[in-house]
Every structure is written in structure tokens, then in C-alpha cells.
C-alpha positions in Angstrom: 55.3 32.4 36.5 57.4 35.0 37.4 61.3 34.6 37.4 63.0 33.1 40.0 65.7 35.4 42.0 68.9 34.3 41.1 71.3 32.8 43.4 73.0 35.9 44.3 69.5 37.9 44.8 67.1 38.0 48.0 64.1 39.5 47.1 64.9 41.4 44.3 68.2 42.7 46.1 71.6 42.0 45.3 73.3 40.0 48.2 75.7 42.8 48.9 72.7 45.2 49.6 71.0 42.8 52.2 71.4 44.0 55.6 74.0 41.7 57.8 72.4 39.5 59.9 74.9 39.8 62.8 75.3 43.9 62.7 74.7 45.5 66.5 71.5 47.1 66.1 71.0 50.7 65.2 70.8 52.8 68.4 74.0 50.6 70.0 76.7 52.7 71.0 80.5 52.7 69.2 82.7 50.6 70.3 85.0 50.8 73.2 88.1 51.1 71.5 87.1 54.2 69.6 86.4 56.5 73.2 89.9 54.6 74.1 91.7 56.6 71.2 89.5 59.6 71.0 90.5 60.4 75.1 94.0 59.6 73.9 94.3 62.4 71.4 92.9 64.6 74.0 95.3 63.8 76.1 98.2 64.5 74.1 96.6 67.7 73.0 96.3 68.8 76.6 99.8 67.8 77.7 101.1 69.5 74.0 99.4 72.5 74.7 100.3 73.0 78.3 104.2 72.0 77.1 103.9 75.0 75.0 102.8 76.9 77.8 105.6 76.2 79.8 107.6 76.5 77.2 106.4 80.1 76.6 106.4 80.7 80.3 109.8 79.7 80.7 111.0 82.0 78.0 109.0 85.2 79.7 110.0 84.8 83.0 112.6 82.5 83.6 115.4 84.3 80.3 118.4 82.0 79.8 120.9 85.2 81.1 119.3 85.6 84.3 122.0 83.6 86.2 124.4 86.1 84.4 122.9 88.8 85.8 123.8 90.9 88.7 122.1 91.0 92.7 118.7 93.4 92.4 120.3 95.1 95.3 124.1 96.2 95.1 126.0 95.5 97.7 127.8 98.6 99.2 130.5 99.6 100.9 130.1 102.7 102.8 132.8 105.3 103.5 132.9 108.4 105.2 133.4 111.9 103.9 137.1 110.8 104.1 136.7 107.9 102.6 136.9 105.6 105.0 135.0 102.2 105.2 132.8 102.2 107.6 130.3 99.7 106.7 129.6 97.0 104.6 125.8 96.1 103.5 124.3 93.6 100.5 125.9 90.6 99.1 128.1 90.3 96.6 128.1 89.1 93.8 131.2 89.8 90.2 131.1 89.0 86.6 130.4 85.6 85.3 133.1 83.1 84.8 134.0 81.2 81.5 134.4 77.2 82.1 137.0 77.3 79.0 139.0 80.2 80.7 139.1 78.3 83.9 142.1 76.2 85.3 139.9 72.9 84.0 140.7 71.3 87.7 138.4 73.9 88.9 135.1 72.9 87.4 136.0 69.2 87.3 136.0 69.9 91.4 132.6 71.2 91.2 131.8 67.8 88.8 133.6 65.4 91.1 131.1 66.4 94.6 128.1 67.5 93.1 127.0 65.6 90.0 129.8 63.2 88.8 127.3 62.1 85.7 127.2 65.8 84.8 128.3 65.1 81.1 126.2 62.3 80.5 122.5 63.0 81.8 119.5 65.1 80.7 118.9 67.4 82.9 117.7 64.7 85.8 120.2 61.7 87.1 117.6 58.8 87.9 121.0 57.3 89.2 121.5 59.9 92.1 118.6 59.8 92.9 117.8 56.1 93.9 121.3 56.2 95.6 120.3 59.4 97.5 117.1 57.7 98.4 118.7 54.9 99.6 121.2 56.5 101.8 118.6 59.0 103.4 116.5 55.9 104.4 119.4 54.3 105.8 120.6 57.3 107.9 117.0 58.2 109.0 117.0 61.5 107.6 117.9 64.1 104.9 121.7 63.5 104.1 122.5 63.2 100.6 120.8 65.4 97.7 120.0 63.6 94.3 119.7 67.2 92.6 122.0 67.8 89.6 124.0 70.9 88.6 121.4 71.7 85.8 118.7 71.4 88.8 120.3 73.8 91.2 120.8 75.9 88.5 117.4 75.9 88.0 116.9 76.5 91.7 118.9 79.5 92.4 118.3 81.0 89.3 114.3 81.0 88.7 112.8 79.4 91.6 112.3 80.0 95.5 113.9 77.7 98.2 110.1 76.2 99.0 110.3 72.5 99.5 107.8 71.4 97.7 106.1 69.3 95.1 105.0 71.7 92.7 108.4 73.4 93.1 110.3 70.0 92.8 108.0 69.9 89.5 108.6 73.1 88.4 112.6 72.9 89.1 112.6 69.4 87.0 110.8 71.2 83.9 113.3 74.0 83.9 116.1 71.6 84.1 115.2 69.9 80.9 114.7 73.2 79.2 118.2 74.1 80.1 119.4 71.1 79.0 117.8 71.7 75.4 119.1 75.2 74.9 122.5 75.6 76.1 125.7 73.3 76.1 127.1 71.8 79.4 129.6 74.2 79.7 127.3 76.9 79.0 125.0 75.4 82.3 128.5 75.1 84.4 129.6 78.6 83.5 126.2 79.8 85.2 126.1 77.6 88.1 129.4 78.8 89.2 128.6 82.5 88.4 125.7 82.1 91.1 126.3 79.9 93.4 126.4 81.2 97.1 129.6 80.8 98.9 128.4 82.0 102.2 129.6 85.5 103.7 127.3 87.1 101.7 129.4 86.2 98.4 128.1 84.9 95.3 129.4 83.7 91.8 133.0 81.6 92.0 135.1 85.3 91.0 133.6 87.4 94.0 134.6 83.9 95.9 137.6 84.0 94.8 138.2 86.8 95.6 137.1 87.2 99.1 138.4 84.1 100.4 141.6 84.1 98.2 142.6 87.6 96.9 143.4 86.1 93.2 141.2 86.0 90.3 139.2 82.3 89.8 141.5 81.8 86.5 144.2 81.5 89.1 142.7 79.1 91.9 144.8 76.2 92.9 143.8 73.2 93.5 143.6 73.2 96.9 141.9 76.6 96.7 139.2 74.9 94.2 138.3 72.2 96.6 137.4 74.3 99.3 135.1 76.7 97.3 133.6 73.4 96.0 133.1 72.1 99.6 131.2 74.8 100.3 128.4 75.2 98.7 126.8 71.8 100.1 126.5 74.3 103.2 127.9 77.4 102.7 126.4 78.9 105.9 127.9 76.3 108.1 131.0 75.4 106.0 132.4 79.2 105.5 136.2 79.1 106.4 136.4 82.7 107.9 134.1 80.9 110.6 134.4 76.8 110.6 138.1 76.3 108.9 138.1 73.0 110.5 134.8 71.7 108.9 135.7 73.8 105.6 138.9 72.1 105.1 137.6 68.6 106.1 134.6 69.0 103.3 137.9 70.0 100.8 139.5 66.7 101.9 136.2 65.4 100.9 136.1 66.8 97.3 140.0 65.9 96.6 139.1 62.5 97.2 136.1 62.3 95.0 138.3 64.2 92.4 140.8 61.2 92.8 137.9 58.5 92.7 136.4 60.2 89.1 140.0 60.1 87.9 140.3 63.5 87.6 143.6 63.5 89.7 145.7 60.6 91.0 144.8 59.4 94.9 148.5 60.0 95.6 148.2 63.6 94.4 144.7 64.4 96.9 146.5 63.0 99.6 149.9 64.8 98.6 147.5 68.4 98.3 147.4 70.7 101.7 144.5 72.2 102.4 143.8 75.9 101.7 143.5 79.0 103.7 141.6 81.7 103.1 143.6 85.1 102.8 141.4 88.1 103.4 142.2 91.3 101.8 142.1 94.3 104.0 140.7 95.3 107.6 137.4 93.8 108.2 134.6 95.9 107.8 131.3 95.9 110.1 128.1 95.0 108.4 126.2 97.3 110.9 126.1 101.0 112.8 123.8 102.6 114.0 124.7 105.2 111.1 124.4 102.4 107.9 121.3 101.1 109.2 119.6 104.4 108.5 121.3 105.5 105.7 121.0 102.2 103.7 117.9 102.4 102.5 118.4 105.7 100.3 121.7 104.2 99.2 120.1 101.2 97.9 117.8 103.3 95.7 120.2 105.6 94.6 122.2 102.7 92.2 121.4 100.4 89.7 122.3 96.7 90.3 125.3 95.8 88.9 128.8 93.6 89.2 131.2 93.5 92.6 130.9 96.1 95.2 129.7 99.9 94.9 131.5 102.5 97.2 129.1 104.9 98.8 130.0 108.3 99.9 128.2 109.8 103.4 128.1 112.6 104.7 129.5 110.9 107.9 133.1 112.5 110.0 135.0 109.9 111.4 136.2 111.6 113.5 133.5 113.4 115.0 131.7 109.9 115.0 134.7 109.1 117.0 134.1 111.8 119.6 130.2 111.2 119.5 131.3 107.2 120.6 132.9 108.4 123.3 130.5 111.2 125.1 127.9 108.5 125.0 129.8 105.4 126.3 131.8 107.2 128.8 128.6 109.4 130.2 128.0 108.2 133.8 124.1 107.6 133.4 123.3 104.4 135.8 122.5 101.9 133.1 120.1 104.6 131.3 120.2 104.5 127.1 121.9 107.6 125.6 121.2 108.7 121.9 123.1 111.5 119.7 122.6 113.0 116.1 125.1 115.9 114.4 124.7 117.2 111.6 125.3 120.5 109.6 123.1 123.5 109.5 121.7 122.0 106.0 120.7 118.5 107.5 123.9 116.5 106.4 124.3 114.2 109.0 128.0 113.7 110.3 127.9 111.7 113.7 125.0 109.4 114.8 125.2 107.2 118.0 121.4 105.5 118.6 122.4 103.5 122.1 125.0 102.7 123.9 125.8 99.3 122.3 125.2 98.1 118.8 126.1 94.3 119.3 123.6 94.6 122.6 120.8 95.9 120.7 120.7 97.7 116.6 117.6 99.7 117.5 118.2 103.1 116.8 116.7 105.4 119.6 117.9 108.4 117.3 115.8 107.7 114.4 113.3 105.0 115.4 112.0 105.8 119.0 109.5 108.2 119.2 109.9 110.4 123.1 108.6 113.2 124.7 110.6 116.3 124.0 109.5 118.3 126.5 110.6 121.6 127.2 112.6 121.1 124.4 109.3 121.4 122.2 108.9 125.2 123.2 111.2 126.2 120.6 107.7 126.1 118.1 105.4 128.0 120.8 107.9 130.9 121.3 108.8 131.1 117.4 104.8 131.3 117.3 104.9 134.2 119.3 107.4 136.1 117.6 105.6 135.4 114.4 102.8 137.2 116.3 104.5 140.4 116.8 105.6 139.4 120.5 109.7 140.2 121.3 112.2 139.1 123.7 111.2 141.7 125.7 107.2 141.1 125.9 106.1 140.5 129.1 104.2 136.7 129.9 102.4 136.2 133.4 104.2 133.6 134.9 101.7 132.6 137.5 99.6 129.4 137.9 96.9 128.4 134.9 94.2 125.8 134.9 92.7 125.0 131.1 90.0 122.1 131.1 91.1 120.7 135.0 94.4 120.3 133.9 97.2 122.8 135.5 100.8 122.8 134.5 103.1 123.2 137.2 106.5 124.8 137.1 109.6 122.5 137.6 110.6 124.3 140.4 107.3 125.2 142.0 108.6 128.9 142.0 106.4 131.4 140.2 107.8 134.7 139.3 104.5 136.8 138.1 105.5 138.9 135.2 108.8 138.1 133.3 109.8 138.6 129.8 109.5 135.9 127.4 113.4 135.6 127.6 113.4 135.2 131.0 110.3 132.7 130.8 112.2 130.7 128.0 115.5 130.3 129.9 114.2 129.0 132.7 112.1 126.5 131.2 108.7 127.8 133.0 106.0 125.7 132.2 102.8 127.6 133.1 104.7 131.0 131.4 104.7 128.8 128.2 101.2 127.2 128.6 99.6 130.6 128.7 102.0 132.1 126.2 100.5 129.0 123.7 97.0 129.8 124.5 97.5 133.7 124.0 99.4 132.7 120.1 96.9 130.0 119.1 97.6 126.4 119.2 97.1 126.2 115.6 99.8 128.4 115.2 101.9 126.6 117.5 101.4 123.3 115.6 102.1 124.9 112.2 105.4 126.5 113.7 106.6 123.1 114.0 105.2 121.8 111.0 107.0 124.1 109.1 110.4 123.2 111.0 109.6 119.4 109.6 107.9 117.8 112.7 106.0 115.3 110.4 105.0 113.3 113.5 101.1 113.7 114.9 100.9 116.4 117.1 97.6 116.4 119.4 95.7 119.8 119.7 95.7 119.8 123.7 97.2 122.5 125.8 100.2 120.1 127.1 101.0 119.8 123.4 103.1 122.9 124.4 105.2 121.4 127.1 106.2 118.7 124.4 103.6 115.6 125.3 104.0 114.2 121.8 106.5 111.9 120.9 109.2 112.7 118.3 112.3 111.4 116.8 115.5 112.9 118.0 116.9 113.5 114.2 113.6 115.0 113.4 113.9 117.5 116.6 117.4 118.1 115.7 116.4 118.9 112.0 113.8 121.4 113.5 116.7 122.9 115.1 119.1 122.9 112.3 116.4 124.9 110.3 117.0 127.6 113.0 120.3 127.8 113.0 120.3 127.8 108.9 118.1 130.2 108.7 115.3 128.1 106.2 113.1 125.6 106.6 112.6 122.8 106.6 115.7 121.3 106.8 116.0 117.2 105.4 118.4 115.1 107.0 120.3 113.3 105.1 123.4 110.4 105.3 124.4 110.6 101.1 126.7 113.0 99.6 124.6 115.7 97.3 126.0 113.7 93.9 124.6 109.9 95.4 121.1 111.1 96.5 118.6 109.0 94.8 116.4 110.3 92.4 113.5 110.7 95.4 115.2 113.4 97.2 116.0 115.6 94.5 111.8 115.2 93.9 111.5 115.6 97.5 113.4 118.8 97.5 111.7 120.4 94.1 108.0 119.6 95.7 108.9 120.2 99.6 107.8 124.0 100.6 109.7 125.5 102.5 110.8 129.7 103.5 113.3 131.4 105.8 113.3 132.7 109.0 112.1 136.9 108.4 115.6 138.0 110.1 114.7 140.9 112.2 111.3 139.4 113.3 111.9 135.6 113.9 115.3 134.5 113.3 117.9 136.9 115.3 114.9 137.2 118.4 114.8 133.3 117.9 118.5 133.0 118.3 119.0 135.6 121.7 116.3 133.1 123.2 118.3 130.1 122.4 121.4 131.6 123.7 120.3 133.1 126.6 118.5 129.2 127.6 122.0 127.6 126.8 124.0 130.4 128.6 121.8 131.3 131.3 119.0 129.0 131.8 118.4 125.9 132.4 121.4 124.8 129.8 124.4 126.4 130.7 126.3 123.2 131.7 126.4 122.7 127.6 127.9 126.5 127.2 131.1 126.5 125.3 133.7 129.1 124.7 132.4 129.3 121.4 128.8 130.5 121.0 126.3 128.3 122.0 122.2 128.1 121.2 119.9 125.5 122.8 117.5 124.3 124.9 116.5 121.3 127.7 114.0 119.1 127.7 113.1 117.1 130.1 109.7 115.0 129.8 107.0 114.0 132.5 108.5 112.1 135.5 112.1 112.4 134.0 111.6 109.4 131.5 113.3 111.7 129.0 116.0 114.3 129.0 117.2 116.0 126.1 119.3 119.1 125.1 119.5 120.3 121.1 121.2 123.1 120.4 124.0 124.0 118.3 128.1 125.8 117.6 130.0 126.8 115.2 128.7 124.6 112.5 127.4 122.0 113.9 123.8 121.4 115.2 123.4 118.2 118.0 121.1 116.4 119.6 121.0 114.4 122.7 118.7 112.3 124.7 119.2 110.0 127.3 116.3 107.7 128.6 115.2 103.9 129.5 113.9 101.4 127.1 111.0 100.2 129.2 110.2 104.2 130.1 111.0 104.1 133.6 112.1 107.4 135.6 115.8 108.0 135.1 115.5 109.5 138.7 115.7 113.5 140.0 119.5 113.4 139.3 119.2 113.5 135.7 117.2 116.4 133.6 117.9 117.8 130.4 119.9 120.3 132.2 122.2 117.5 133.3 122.8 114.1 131.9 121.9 115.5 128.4 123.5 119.0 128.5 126.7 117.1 129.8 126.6 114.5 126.9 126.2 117.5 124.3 129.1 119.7 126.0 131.7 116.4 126.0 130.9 115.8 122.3 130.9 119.5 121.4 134.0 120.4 123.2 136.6 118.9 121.5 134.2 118.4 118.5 134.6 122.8 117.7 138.0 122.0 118.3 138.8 119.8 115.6 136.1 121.0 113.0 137.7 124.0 112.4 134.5 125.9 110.9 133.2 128.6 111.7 129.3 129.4 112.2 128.5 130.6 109.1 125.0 129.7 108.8 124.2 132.4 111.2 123.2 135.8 109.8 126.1 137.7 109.6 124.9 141.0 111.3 123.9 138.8 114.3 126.3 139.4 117.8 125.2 137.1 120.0 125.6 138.5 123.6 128.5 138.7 125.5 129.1 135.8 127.7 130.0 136.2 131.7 133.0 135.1 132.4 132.8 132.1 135.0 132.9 134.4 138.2 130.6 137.1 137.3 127.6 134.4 135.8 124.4 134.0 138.4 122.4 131.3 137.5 118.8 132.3 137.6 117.7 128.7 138.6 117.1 128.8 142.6 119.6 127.2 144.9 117.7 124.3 145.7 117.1 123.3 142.5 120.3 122.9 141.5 123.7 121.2 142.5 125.9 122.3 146.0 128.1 124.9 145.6 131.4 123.2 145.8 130.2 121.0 142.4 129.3 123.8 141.0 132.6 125.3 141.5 134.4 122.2 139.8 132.4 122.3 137.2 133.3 126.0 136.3 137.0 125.1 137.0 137.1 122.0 134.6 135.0 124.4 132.4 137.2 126.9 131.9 140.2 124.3 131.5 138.2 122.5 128.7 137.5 126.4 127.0 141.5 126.2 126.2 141.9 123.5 124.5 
């Protein structure tokens, strides 16, 4: 009989090796509660690793010093070769400030109307935030803030001024990485160092400064509530603009000061409100001039601290003068534009309209007109780079090229007349043909080579000055005439400021001279003889004077460039919306008068003589007033009796 099992057996198998009866089967999946934990440690390892991402993110782009850093762009004063201010550009902003250095009542303003909990949260005031709720759904709108200090810190510093969720996230996360890595005072000092003030005036010691004159060690109390007022709304609240609503906000901060227990109630009601005390004259933020000349003032310094002084290239006083001819110039509600600058493109007077405050746009540098005859400067240097003279004779008879036939101004054709003769009096189908004979190409390069950069079509009215150009770019073309070299760069910045660009500009740029005998003194007897004699002699001073008219298709344009002494000028007059300016005004006119009031009294005062000319060169005698004959026919020009005024104030103007 074979042995029974024994009580702790089953079939030959210890009890413990039995399988249990109530086990799941085999192929039943784990329990809940293990998936439970397994997505939990996922989780944290997600939110761990993308912590540390943020974390290393934060470090890379957002550094702990940037808040003590200066603007990217400096702002500038500019000041004319005499130093005088005559523009103001960039914001401001001036060293950081030190909370322990400070008068303490000064940050404990700041405290008292921004984040009273300051000292005791993390980053994030839960507090603030429920009341802030709670008073914006009240009032129906937007009117109290729940942000800390540590979150507009956060704001200004690293972040743009996007409302929006992710940027709400984003400024919360930076807040709390603030909060770990520097003290309070450390996050106070670099709040107040960045905050905007309005006026274009950032960081508490610029403010300070600007509205107060003193250093921010030095605030009063009174002085400390106001600049803490403003920054709710520093646009609306600035006290060179709203003193009213700037000294009410202060009342505002005094009492919240009082209510913290920072001061006593009787000493905010006992404290008088400030009153800003601006330093110096007031200084515009925009001309004509520091619109242009901004950009390569910008580029030519680094960012740093407080306010950089920027030496130009502008007179004052001959900016004066340029003011003058073009708001005094009797041209019937027509826009007037003038540029003057020295033979090597240093700009010293711009004027682009006739009214700033009415409109910025610069028709000196940013519209882009037809020249017209004023253009022919390029075909006759063409043909004197040819071998053709002065004295070369041009058929000055009707022409017809593809259909098209340019007509003289004065429907008079004289048959054969020298080039001089064909260039003084501005004939149209002399120049046409004289461009045809030379070679357009030519003609295009001569003014590529003088720096028109502008496109230039290959058409035979191209000649007559169809394309549009910029008035500074025409004037530099003549500039490099009366220099001698081309092509000449005009410029706004003092030779020691110019960025980095134009010395590259001016290593790379090829340029050459005027061959004397053959271009530049033939070139010169032309001008004269247009300025004197032509079609430009109501701009002819006692002094010598080169230059020619232009005047574009249906009068929408007239211009006269020329230049005396040492100064080379342009002038245009014209409509915005390109209507006629009407037979009464031509280049030979409007413009020619403009240039002769400005250059006037402009020779007077300069006290230079024309060096850049080549000192062999006489230019021809001038008539006196008497003895001159204008070649232009009588009815094409003014009655007699004006005519006679005009030489009589002429010749008053010559002695002065």
C-alpha cells in the first residue's frame, strides 16, 4: 500500500508549491494600480525634464544682468558743427540704482502702490490677484493689475508686451526663477533701473534726472511719489504733459505709503506735491535733417548708459537761412525742398517741405521727381568725354526718334548753335540729338559715375531728365563737379563719428576725377554760362555762380542745383499729388529764386572761398547789370519793368 501523503502534501507536492486556487489566471492583465503609478513617474519625469529646460533656457536667454544693461539703441543728442542741440532721438536710459544707496522712502513708494506684499511672496501674490479679480469684475473692465514687482520685472526685462496665455505663463516661470536666485533688493534694484517713466526715459536715475535735475539718492519724498505714480501709465501720467493727473496719482501713492505704515497719514497729507524742473531749452525730437542722418548715427555707437552727443556736419546758421528762403518763397501753396552741402558731400543745411509738424516726409531725400533739364548735366559731360567742346556746333532743329519728338520750351529753333549756347538755354531737341550722337550708354554711365544710383531707363527722353531722382542725390552729382572727383557721398556725421560702413563704403566705392582740361574746366564754362546767361541767371550772384534749371513735363517740377564759393545747393519746388505748379513757376523762377535767397546771404556769412575749383580756372567775366542780354526771347520771359526791379534789388543784395 503505498504511503499516504502527509497532511501538509497534495499529490506528492508540498502545500506551499500548490498553485493558489483564487490566483487571476495567466494571461490577465496587471493591476490597475500599477499603470496608475507607472503614468505617474512619467509624469514627473516629463515635468522634471522640461523644468530643466526652462531652467537652461532661462539661463541662455533671459541672463540675470539684462535689466542692468543699457537701451540696444543709444539715445542721442545731436548737435551741429557748433555744437548746438538740434535734436534729440532714442530713449534714455542711466546706470542702475542700488536699493541700499537709496533714500529708503524711495523704494518703500514703489512697495506701498505696486506690490505691498513685496517682502513676503514668491514671486506670485495669489492675494493680488483675487482682489484684482474681484475689482475688475465689479468695474466691468481692466482696472487693477494683480502682477507683482518680480513679474513686471520679468516683463520688461525678458518678455514682449503680448497679452497672452503663454506669455502670462512664461512671465510667471521667470518670476519664480528670479525669486530663487537673487535677493529682494537685488529684484528692486532692477525694476527701478528699467522701469519706463514716460518721455522716452527709463531706469529711476535718467528719471530723476529729467523730471528733477538731482541724482535718485537725492529724491524727496514728494519727488518719489510722483515717479512711483507714474509708471502705472507713464504715457498718460507724464508731468511735462498731464501735471494735474500726475500729481493726483502722487497723492495716491502718499496715501498708500501712509496706509502700509511707511509714513504717518498726517505727514502724506502735510507733503506738497512735486514739480518737475527740466534742465535746459527743450530740444526737438525731429527735423527734417535728424530724420536722415539718424540712422548712420545709430550704427556708428555702441549701446551704452545716459545720452551720447553726436556731432553733424550741419551750420546752424546756414540751416537758419535755408528755413527762411523756403518758408518765405511766394509759391501758391506748392512744397519747396533744399539740400547744402560742401564740395565733398558734407551736408550743412537740409529743408525737405515747408512744415515739419504738417508733414516729416522728406521731399529732399525720400521723393523721387523728374529732374529735367537739370539732368543734362550727364549728356553734355558725355560729350565732352567724347572729344566735343564748348564750342562744337549741335543742330538745334526739330528731331523725331521712335514717334516721339521733343519740343523746345520756347518753340524757337535756332539751327546750328554751339553746345554752350544749346546748354544755356535749356534746348531740348539740341540735347536729344546731342544724346543720340554721344551714345545713350554713355550718357547713363556719365551719371552713374556722378552717383545717380537710381534706375535710369534707356529711352531717348532719358536725356531731358524723365527719370525720377532724389534731390540730395542730384545735388551730390553736382558736388562731384564742383570738387572735381567722383562720386561724391553725402553725408550728415563728422569724419571721426562715421560708422564703420562708410569707411567700407569709401575703401570699395570707385571713383576718379574730372580730366581738367577735357571735362572739368569745359564742364564748368557750361555751368556758368546756364547760371549767368541762360535760363538761370535770376540765381547769379556777385560771387561766381555754376548751375543749371530744370523744369519737368507740365511744370510738376522745378529745380535749380548749382553751386558758390563753397557751397553746392539744391532746390526744388513741386506738389505732393504731382499737379502742374502752373506757367508762372519754372526752374528758371520759383527755384532759381529759392537758391539765390539762400545763397545770398549764405556766401556772406560762410566766409570761404571756392577752393574746390581748379585753381588755374577764371571763370568768365560777368556783365554788369546794364550791359547783360538775356538770350531767352521776350515772350518767354517776364515784362520789362520786373525785370528791371529784379536787377535793381539784385545789385543791392550784391553789396551786402
Amino acid at each position: 500500500m503505498a504511503d499516504r501523503d502527509s497532511p501538509w502534501q497534495r499529490d506528492g507536492l508540498n502545500i506551499e508549491e500548490l498553485p493558489d486556487p483564487f490566483a487571476p489566471p495567466a494571461d490577465h492583465a496587471p493591476p490597475p494600480v500599477r499603470r496608475k503609478r507607472r503614468w505617474i513617474r512619467m509624469g514627473f519625469t516629463v515635468t522634471g525634464a522640461l523644468l530643466l529646460i526652462t531652467i537652461l533656457w532661462l539661463v541662455i536667454t533671459a541672463p540675470l544682468g539684462r535689466a542692468l544693461e543699457p537701451l540696444p539703441d543709444p539715445a542721442m543728442l545731436l548737435v551741429s558743427a557748433e555744437g548746438r542741440p538740434i535734436a534729440r532721438r532714442g530713449a534714455i536710459k542711466d546706470r542702475p540704482v542700488e536699493v541700499a544707496k537709496l533714500d529708503p522712502l524711495t523704494p518703500a513708494a514703489f512697495v506701498a502702490i505696486e506690490d505691498r506684499r513685496f517682502y513676503r511672496h514668491w514671486g506670485i501674490d495669489p492675494r493680488a490677484i483675487g482682489r484684482a479679480m474681484v475689482a475688475n469684475m465689479a468695474a466691468g473692465g481692466v482696472r487693477q493689475g494683480g502682477s507683482t514687482l518680480t513679474q513686471q520685472l520679468a516683463k520688461t526685462s525678458f518678455l514682449s508686451s503680448d497679452r497672452s496665455l503663454k506669455r502670462k505663463a512664461q512671465e510667471v516661470i521667470i518670476a519664480f526663477w528670479l525669486e530663487g536666485w537673487l535677493t529682494k533688493d537685488e529684484i528692486l534694484s532692477r525694476y527701478l533701473s528699467s522701469v519706463y517713466f514716460g518721455d522716452g526715459v527709463y531706469g529711476l536715475r535718467a528719471a530723476a534726472r529729467h523730471y528733477f535735475n538731482r541724482s535718485p539718492e537725492k529724491l524727496t519724498l514728494a519727488q518719489s511719489a510722483m515717479l512711483a505714480g507714474l509708471v502705472q501709465a507713464p504715457s498718460r501720467l507724464t508731468p511735462t504733459k498731464n501735471l494735474a493727473g500726475a500729481q493726483k496719482r502722487s497723492r495716491l501713492v502718499l496715501q498708500a505709503m501712509a496706509d502700509t505704515g511707511v509714513i504717518t497719514p498726517a505727514r502724506a497729507r502735510a507733503t506738497r506735491s512735486a514739480r518737475p524742473i527740466i534742465a535746459g531749452q527743450r530740444v526737438p525730437t525731429g527735423t527734417y535733417f535728424a530724420d536722415w542722418v539718424a540712422p548712420s548715427a545709430s550704427k556708428a555707437f555702441e549701446s551704452d548708459f545716459g545720452q551720447v552727443k553726436v556731432p553733424t556736419t550741419l551750420d546752424a546758421d546756414l540751416q537758419r537761412l535755408a528755413v527762411r528762403a523756403i518758408t518765405r518763397a511766394p509759391i501758391d501753396g506748392a512744397q519747396a525742398a533744399l539740400v547744402a552741402m560742401r564740395p565733398d558731400g558734407r551736408v550743412v543745411a537740409m529743408v525737405g517741405g515747408r512744415s515739419y509738424g504738417e508733414s516729416p516726409f522728406n521731399r529732399a531725400t525720400q521723393a523721387r521727381r523728374q529732374p529735367g533739364s537739370a539732368f543734362k548735366l550727364f549728356v553734355y559731360l558725355a560729350a565732352l568725354r567724347a572729344g566735343w567742346t564748348p564750342e562744337s556746333l549741335i543742330d538745334d532743329s526739330p528731331i523725331t526718334i521712335d514717334g516721339w519728338t521733343p519740343a523746345n520750351n520756347d518753340g524757337v529753333y535756332r539751327g546750328r548753335i554751339t553746345l554752350k549756347e544749346a546748354f544755356a538755354r535749356s534746348s531740348n531737341a539740341a540735347t536729344v540729338r546731342l544724346s543720340e550722337a554721344v551714345g545713350r550708354s554713355n550718357v547713363l554711365r556719365a551719371a552713374r559715375d556722378l552717383g545717380i544710383s537710381t534706375p535710369l531707363p534707356n529711352s531717348p527722353s532719358v536725356a531731358l531728365g524723365t527719370a525720377g531722382v532724389s534731390l540730395l542725390e542730384l545735388t551730390s552729382a553736382y558736388a562731384a563737379v564742383a570738387s572735381g572727383r567722383y562720386p561724391v557721398k553725402a553725408t550728415g556725421l563728422q569724419p571721426t563719428v562715421r560708422d564703420e560702413g562708410d569707411l567700407t563704403d569709401a575703401f570699395f566705392m570707385r571713383g576718379g576725377s574730372l580730366e581738367r582740361g577735357r571735362d572739368w574746366k569745359p564742364m564748368l564754362d557750361l555751368l556758368w554760362a546756364a547760371a549767368n546767361e541762360g535760363t538761370g541767371r535770376r540765381a547769379a550772384l556777385a560771387t561766381p555762380t555754376f548751375g543749371k534749371t530744370g523744369t519737368s513735363q507740365d511744370n510738376r517740377d522745378a529745380l535749380f542745383v548749382g553751386f558758390a564759393g563753397d557751397l553746392v545747393v539744391g532746390v526744388w519746388v513741386g506738389r505732393d499729388d504731382n499737379k502742374p505748379l502752373g506757367k508762372s513757376m519754372s526752374g528758371g523762377t520759383a527755384a532759381a529764386q529759392i537758391w539765390r535767397a539762400f545763397m545770398a546771404p549764405s556766401v556772406s556769412i560762410d566766409g570761404r572761398s571756392a577752393t574746390a575749383l581748379p585753381r588755374d580756372y577764371q571763370p568768365p567775366r560777368r556783365q554788369a547789370a546794364e550791359e547783360r542780354r538775356s538770350p531767352i526771347p521776350s515772350d518767354w520771359t517776364e515784362p520789362d519793368w520786373i525785370e528791371d526791379a529784379a536787377e535793381a534789388l539784385e545789385r543791392l543784395l550784391d553789396q551786402f
